[in-house]
Every structure is written in C-alpha cells, then in structure tokens.
ROSE-4610 file (N, C-alpha, C; in Angstrom, 1 decimal, always signed):
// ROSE-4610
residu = [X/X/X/X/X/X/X/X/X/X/X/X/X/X/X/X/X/X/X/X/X/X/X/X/X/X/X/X/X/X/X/X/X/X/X/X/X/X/X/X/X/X/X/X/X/X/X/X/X/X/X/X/X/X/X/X/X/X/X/X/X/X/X/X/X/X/X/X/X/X/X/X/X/X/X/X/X/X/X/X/X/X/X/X/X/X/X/X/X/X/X/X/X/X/X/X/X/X/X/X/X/X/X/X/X/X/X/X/X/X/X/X/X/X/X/X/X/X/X/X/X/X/X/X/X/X/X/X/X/X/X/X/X/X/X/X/X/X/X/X/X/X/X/X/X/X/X/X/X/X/X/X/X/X/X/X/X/X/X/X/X/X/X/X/X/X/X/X/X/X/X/X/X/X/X/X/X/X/X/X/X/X/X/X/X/X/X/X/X/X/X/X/X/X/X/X/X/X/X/X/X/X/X/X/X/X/X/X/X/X/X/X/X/X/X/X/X/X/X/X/X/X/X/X/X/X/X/X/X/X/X/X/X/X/X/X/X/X/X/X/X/X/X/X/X/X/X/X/X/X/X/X/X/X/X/X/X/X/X/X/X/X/X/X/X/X/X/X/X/X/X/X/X/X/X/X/X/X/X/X/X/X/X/X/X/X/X/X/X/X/X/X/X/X/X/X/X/X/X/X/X/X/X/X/X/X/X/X/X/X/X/X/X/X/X/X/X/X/X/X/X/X/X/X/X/X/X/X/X/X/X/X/X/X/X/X/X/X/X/X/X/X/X/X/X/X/X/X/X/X/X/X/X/X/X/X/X/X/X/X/X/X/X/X/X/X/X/X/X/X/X/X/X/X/X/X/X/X/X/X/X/X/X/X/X/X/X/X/X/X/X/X/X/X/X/X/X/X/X/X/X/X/X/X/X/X/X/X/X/X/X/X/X/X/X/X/X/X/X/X/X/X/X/X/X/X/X/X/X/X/X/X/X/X/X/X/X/X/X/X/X/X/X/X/X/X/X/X/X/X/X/X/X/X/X/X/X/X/X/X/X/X/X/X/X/X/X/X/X/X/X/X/X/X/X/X/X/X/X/X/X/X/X/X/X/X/X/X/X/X/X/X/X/X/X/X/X/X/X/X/X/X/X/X/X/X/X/X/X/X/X/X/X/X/X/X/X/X/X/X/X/X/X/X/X/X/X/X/X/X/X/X/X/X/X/X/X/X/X/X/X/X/X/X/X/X/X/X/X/X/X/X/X/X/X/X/X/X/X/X/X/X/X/X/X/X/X/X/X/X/X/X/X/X/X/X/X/X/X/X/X/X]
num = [1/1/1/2/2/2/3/3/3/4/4/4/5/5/5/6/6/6/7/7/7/8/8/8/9/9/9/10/10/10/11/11/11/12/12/12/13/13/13/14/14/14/15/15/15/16/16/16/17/17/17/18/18/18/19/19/19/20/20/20/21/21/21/22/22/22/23/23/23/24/24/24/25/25/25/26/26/26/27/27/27/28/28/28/29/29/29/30/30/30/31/31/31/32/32/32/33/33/33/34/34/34/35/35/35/36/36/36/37/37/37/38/38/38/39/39/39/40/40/40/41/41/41/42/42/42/43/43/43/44/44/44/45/45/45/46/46/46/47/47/47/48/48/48/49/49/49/50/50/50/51/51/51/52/52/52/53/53/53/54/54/54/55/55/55/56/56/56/57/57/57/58/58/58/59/59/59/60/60/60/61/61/61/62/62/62/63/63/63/64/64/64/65/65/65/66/66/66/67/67/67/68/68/68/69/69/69/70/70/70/71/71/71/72/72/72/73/73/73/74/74/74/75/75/75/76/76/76/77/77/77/78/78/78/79/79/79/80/80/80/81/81/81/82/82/82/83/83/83/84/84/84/85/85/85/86/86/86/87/87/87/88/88/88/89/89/89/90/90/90/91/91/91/92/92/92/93/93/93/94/94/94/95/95/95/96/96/96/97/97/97/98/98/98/99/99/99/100/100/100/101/101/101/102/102/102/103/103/103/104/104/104/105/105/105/106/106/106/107/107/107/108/108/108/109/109/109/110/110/110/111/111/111/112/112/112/113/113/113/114/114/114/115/115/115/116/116/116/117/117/117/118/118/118/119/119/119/120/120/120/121/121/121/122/122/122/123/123/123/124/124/124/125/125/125/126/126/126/127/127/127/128/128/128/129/129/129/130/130/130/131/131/131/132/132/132/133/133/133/134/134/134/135/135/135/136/136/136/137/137/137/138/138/138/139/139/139/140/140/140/141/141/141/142/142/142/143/143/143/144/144/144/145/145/145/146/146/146/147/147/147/148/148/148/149/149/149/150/150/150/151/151/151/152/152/152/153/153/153/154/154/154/155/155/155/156/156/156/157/157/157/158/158/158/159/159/159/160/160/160/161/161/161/162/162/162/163/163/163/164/164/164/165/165/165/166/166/166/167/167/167/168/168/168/169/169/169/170/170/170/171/171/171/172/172/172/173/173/173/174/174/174/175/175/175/176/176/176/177/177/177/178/178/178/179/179/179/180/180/180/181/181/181/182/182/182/183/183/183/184/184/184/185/185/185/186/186/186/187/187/187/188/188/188/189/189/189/190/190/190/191/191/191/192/192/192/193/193/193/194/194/194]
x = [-6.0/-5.4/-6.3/-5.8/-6.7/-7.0/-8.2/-8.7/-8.3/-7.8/-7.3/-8.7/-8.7/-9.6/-8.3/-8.0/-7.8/-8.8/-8.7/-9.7/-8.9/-9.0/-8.4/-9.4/-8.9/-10.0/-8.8/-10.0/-9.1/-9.6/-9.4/-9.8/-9.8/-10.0/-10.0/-9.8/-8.5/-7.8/-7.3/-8.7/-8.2/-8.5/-8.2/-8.8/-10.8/-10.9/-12.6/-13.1/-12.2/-12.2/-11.5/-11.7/-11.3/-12.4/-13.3/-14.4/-14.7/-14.7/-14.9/-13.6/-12.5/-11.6/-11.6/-12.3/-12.7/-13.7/-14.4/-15.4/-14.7/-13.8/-12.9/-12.1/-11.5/-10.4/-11.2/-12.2/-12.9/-13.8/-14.3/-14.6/-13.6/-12.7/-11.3/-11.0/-11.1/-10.2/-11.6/-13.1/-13.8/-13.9/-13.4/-13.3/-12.5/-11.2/-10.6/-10.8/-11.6/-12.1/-12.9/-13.8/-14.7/-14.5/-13.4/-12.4/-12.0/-11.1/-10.4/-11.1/-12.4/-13.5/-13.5/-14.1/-14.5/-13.8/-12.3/-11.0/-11.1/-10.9/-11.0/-12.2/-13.6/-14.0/-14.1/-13.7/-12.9/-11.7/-11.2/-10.0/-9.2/-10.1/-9.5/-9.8/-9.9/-9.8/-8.9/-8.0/-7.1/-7.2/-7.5/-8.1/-6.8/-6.6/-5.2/-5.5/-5.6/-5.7/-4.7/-5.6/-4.5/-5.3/-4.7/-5.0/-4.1/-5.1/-4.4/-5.5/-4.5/-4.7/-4.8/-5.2/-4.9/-5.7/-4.9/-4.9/-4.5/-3.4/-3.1/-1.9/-1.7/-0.4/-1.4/-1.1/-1.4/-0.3/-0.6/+0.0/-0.4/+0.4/+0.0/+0.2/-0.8/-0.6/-0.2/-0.8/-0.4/-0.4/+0.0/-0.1/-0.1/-1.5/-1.8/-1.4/-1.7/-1.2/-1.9/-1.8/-2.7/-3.1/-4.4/-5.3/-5.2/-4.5/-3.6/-2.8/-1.9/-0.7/-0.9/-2.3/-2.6/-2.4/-2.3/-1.8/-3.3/-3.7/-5.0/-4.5/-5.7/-5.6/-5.5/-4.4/-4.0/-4.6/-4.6/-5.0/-4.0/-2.7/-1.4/-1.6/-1.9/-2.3/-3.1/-3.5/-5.0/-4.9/-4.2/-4.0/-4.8/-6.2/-6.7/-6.4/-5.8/-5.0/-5.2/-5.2/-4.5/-6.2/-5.9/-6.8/-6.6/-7.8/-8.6/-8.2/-6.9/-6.2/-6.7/-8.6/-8.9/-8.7/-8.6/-8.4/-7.0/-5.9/-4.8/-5.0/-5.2/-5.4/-6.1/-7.4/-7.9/-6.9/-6.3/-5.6/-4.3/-3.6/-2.3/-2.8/-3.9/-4.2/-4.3/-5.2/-5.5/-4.6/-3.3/-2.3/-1.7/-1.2/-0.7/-1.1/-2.6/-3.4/-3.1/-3.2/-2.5/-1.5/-0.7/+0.8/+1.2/+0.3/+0.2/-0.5/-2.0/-2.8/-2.6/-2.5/-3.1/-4.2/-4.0/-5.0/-6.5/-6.6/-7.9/-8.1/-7.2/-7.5/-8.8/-9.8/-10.8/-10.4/-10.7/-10.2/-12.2/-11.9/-13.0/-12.0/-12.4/-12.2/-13.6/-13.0/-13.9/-13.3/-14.2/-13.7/-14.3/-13.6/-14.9/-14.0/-14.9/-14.9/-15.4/-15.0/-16.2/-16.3/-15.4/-15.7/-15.5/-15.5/-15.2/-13.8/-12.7/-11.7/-11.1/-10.3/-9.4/-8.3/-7.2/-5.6/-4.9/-5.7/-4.9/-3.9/-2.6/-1.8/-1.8/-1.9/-1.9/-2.5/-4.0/-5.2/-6.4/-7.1/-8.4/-9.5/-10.6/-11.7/-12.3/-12.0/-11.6/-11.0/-9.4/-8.4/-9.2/-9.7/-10.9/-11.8/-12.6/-13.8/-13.2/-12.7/-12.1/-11.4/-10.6/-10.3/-11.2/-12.3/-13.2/-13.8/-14.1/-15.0/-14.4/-12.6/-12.0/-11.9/-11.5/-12.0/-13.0/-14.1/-15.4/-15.6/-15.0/-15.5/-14.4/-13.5/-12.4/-12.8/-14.2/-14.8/-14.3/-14.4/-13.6/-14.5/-15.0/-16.6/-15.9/-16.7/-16.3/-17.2/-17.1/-17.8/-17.4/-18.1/-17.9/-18.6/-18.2/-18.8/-18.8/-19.6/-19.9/-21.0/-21.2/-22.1/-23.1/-24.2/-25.6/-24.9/-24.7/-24.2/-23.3/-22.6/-21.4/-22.1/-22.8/-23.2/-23.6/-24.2/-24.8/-23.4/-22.3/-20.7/-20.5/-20.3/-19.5/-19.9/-21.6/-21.8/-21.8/-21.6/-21.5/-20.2/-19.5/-17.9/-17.0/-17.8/-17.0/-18.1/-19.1/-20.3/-20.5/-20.8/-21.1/-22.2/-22.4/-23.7/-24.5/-25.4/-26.2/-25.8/-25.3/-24.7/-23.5/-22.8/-21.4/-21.3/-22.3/-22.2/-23.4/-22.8/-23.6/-23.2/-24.4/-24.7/-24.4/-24.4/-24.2/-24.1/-24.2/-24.3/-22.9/-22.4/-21.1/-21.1/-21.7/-21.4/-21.4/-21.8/-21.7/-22.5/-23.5/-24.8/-23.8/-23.2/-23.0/-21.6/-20.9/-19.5/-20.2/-20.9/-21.4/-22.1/-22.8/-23.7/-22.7/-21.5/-20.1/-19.3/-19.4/-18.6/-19.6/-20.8/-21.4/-21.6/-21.6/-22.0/-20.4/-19.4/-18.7/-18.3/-18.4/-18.7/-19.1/-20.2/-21.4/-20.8/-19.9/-19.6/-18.2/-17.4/-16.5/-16.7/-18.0/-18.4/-19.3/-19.8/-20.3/-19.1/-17.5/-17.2/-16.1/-16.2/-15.8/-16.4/-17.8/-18.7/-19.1/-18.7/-18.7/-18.1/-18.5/-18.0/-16.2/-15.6/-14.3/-14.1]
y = [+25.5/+24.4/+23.9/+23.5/+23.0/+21.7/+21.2/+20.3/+19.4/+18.3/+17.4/+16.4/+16.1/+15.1/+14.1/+12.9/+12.2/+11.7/+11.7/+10.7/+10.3/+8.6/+7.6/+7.1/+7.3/+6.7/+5.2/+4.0/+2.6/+2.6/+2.6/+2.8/+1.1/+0.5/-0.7/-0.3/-0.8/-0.5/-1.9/-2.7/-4.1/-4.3/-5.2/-5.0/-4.8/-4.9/-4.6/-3.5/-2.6/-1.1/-0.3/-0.9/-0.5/+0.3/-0.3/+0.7/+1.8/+2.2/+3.2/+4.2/+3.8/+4.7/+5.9/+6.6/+8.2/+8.8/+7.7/+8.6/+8.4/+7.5/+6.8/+8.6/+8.8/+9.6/+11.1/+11.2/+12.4/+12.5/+11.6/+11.6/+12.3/+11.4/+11.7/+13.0/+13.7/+15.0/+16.0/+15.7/+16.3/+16.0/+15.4/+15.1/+16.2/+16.2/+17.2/+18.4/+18.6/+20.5/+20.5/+20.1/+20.1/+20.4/+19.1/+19.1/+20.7/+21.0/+22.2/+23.3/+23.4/+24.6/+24.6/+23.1/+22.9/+23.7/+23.2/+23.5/+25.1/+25.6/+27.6/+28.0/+27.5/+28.1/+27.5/+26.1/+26.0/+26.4/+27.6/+27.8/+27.2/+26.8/+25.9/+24.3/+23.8/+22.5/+22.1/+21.0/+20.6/+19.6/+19.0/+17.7/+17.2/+16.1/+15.5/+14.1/+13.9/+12.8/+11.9/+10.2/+9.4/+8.6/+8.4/+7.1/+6.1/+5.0/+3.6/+3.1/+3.0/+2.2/+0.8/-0.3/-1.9/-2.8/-3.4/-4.5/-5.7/-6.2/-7.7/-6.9/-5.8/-5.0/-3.7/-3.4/-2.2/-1.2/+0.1/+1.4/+2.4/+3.4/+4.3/+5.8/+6.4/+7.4/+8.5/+8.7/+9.4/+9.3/+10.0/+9.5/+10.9/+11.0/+12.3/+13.7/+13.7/+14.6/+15.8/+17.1/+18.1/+18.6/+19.1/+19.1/+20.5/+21.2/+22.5/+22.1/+21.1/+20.4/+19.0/+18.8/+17.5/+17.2/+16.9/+16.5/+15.9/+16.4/+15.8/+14.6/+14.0/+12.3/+12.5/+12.1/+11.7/+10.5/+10.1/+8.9/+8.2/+8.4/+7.8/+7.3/+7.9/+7.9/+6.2/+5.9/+5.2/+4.1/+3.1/+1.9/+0.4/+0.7/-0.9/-1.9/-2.8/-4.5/-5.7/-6.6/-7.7/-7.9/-8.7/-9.0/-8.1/-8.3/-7.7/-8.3/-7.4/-7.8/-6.8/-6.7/-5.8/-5.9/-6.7/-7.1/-7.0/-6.8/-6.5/-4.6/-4.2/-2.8/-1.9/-2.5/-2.0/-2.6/-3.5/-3.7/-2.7/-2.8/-1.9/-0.3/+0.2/+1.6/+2.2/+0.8/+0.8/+1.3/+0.3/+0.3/+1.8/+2.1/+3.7/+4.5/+4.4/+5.4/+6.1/+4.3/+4.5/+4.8/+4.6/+5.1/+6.5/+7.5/+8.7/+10.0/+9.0/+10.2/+10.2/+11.4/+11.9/+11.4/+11.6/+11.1/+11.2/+12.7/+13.7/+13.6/+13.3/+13.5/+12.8/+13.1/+12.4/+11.5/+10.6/+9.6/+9.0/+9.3/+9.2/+7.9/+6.8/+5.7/+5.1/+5.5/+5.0/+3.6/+3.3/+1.6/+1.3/+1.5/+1.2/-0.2/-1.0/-2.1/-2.5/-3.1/-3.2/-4.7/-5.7/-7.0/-7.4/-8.7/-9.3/-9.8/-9.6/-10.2/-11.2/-11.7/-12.6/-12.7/-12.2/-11.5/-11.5/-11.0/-10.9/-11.8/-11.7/-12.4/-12.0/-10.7/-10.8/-10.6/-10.6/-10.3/-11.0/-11.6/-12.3/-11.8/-12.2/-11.7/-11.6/-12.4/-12.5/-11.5/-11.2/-9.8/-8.7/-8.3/-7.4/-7.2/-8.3/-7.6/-7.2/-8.3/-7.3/-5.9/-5.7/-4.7/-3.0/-3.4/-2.7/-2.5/-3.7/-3.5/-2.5/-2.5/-1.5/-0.4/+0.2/+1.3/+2.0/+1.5/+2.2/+2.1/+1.5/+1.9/+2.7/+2.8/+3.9/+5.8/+5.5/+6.9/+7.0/+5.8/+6.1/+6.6/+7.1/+6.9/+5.7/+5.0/+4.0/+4.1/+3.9/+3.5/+3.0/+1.5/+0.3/+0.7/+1.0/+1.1/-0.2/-1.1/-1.8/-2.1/-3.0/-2.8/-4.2/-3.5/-4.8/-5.9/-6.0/-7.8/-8.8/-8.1/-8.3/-7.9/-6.8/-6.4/-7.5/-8.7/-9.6/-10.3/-10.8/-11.4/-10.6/-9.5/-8.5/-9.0/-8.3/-8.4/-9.3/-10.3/-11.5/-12.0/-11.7/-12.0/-10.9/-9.8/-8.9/-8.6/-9.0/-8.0/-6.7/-6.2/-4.8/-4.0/-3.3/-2.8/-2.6/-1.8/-1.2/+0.5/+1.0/+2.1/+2.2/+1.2/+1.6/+1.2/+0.0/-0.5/+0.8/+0.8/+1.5/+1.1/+0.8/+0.0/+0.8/+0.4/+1.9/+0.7/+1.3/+1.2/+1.4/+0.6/+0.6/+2.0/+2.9/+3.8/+5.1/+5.9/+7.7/+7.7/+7.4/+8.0/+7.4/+6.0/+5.2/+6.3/+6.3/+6.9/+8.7/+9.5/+11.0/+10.4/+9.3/+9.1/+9.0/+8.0/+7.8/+8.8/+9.7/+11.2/+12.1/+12.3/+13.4/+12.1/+11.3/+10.5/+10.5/+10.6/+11.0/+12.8/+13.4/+14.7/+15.1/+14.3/+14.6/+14.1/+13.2/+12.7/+13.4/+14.0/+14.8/+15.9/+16.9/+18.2/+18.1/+16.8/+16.7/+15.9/+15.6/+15.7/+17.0/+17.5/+19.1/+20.1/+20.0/+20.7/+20.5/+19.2/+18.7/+19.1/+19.6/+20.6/+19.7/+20.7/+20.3/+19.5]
z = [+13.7/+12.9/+11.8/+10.8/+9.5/+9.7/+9.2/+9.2/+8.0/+8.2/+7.2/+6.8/+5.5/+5.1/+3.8/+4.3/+3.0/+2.6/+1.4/-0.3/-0.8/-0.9/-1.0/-2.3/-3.6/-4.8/-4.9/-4.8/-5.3/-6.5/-8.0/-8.9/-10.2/-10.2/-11.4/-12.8/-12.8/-14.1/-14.5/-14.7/-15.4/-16.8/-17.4/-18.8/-19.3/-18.5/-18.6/-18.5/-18.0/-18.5/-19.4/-20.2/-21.8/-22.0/-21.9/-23.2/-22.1/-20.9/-19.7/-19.8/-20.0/-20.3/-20.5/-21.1/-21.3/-20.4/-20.2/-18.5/-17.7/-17.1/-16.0/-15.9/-16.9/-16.9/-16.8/-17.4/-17.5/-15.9/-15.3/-14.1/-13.0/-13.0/-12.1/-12.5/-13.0/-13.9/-12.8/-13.2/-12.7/-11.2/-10.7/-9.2/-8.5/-9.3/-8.9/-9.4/-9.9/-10.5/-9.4/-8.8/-8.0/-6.3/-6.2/-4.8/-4.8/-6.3/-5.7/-5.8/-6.0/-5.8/-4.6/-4.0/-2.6/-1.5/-1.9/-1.0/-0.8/-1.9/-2.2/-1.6/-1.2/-0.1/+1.3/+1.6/+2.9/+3.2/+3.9/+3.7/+5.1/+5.9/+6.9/+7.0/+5.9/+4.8/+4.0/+4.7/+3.5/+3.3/+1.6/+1.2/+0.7/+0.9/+0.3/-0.4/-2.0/-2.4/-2.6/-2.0/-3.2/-4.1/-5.1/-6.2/-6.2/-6.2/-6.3/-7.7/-8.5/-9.7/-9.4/-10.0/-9.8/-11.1/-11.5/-12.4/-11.4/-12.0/-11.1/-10.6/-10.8/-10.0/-9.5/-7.8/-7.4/-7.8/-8.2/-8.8/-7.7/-7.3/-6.4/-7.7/-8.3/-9.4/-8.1/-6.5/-6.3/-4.7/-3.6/-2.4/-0.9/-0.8/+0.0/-0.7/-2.0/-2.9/-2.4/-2.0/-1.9/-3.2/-3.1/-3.9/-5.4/-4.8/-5.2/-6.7/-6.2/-7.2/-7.8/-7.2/-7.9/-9.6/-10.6/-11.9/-12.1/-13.6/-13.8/-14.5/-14.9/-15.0/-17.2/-17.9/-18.8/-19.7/-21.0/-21.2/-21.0/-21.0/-20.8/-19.4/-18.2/-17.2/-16.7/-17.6/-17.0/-18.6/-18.4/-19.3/-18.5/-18.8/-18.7/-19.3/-18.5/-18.7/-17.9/-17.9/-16.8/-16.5/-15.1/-14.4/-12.5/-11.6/-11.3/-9.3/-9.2/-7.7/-6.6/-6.7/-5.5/-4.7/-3.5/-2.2/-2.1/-2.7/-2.5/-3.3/-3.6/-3.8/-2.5/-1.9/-0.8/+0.7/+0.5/+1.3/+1.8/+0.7/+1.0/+0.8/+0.4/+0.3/+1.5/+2.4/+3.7/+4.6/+4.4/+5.4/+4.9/+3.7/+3.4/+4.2/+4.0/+4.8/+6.2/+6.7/+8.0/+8.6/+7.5/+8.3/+7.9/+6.7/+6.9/+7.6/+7.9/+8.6/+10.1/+10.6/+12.0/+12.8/+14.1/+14.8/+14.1/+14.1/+14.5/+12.7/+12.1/+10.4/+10.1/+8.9/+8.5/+7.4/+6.9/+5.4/+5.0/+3.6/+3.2/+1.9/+1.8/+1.0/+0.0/-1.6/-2.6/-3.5/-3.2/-3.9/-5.1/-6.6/-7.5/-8.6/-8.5/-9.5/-10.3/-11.6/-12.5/-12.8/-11.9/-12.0/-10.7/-10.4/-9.5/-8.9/-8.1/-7.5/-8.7/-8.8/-9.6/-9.7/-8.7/-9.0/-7.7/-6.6/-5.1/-4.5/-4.0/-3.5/-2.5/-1.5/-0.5/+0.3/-0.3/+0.8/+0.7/+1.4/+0.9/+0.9/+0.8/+1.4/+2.7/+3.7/+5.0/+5.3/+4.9/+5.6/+5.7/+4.0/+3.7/+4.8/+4.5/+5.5/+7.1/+7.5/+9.1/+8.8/+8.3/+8.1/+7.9/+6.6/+6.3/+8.3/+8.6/+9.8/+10.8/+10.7/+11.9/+11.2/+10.0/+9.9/+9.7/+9.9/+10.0/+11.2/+12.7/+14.2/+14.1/+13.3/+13.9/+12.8/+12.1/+11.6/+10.1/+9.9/+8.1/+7.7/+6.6/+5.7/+4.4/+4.3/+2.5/+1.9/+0.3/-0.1/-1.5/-1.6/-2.5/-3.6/-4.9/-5.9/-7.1/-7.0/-8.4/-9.0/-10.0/-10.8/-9.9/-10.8/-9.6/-9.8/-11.3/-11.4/-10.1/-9.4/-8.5/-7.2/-7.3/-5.7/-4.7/-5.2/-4.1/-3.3/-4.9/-4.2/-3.4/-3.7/-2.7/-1.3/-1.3/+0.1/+0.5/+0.2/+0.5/+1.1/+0.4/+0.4/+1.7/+1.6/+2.5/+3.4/+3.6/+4.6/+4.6/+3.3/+2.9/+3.7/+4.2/+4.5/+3.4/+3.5/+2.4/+2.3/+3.4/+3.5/+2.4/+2.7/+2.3/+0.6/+0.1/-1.1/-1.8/-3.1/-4.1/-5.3/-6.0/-7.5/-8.3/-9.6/-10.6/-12.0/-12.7/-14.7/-14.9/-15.8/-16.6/-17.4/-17.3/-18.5/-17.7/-19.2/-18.6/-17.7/-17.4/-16.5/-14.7/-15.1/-13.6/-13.1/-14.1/-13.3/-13.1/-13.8/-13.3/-11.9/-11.4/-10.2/-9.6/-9.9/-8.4/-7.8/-8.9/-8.9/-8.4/-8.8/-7.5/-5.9/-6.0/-4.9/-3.8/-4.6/-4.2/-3.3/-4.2/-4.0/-3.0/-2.6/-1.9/-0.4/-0.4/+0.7/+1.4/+0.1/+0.7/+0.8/+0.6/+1.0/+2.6/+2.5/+4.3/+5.1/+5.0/+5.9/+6.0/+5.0/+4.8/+5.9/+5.5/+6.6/+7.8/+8.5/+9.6/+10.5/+11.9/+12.8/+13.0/+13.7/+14.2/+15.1]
C-alpha cells in the first residue's frame, strides 16, 4: 500500500505581499517541480497538496490535490490585498486536514507570513496554540515561516518552539531558503521507513 504524505502550504496573500509576488508565485511553481521529481522516484509515495491562500478571507486554491495534476501557480492565481486573518487560515486548514487524511497518513504543515495577525474572526491565538500543540503529539511536522521582525510575537503568542519556527528575509534569498527548507522536510518524511 502507498504511503500518503499531505503538504498543507498556508500561504499570506495580504497586501504586504505585493512586492514578493513574483518569488511567492515562482517559489510555489518550483515546489511543485521538485515534489513531482520527488514523487517519480518514490513510486510507493503519494504526496497530495493543499493551498490555503488568506488575506482577511481564507481561499482554498486547492485541496489534497495529487501532485501529478496539480496546476502551477499563475499571476492571476496569487492577488495580494486586504489584511492578514492567520489564525483563521491555520485554523480551518487544520480542521480540512483532518477530516481528509487517514489514520497512518503523514501531513507535513508550512505556515508562512509576512506580517503579523490582524483579520481573524474565528480563531485566536489561544485556539492556535492548543491546536498546533495536538498536532505535533499526534506526528504532524510544522513549520512557521516569518520574518525576525515578528518571530519574538509569534513565539510569544503561540509557543513556537525553535524547531518548528524559522526566520527568513522578505526577498529572493528568504523565500529560495523556505522552499529548500521545505523540500528538505518533505523528502525526509518521504524517506522515512513505513
């Protein structure tokens, strides 16, 4: 039987990623060139992505999509606006998650923001952190992507580990480090015995 992995990218598409727009979209595009090499030599590996977009409205671009038929990422695709409803973005991605994967399935969750919360209606930072805390005893892997400026709120606000949070630069160099850092994390639970 094949090994399921979901990758769950929560992605920030508020107006502050305007000027990221072209690595945002060129990142994501290379995520999935990469995934679907990955996949072509695990042949008893099936990676299934979702994207959750979020401004002050979460967007699902796609939901356990296999990696095969996935649709690369457009500029049309990826319109930064509004303000910045994380906690309701990682919240409901959360619950999707759960009400599509399998026991035995792996879910690997990337969270990347480039400001701080400002928009959520239905989740706090409270919901968050308990939440984050059950799926990591229940074998999630996460990981929180923002910039130093915000890193201290976060951990603050949600009890980040140091594991699971990772800093990065607003530009080309930050988003190529989130995308191999990414990579890196869905090729070791790829290779991870059965």
């Amino acid at each position: 039987m094949k090994k399921t992995i979901h990758y769950a990218l929560i992605l920030d598409q508020s107006g502050s990623m305007q000027d990221l727009k072209k690595e945002v979209i060129s990142s994501f595009n290379e995520q999935v060139e990469m995934i679907l090499r990955l996949q072509k030599t695990e042949q008893d590996v099936e990676i299934k992505i979702t994207l959750c977009t979020f401004n002050d409205e979460v967007t699902f671009n796609c939901v356990a999509q296999n990696i095969n038929v996935l649709k690369r990422m457009k500029p049309n695709d990826y319109q930064p606006n509004s303000c910045t409803a994380l906690y309701d973005a990682i919240g409901i991605t959360m619950f999707k998650i759960n009400e599509i994967k399998q026991p035995e399935d792996q879910v690997f969750l990337a969270i990347f923001t480039d400001g701080l919360e400002n928009a959520s209606k239905e989740y706090t930072a409270s919901d968050i952190r308990h939440k984050l805390k059950k799926v990591e005893k229940d074998g999630w892997e996460v990981k929180f992507f923002c910039r130093y400026e915000d890193s201290h709120q976060y951990q603050k606000d949600l009890d980040l580990s140091p594991d699971i949070q990772f800093c990065l630069s607003l530009n080309e160099d930050g988003m190529k480090a989130m995308e191999n850092e990414i990579l890196y994390r869905i090729d070791k639970l790829v290779k991870q015995k059965k």
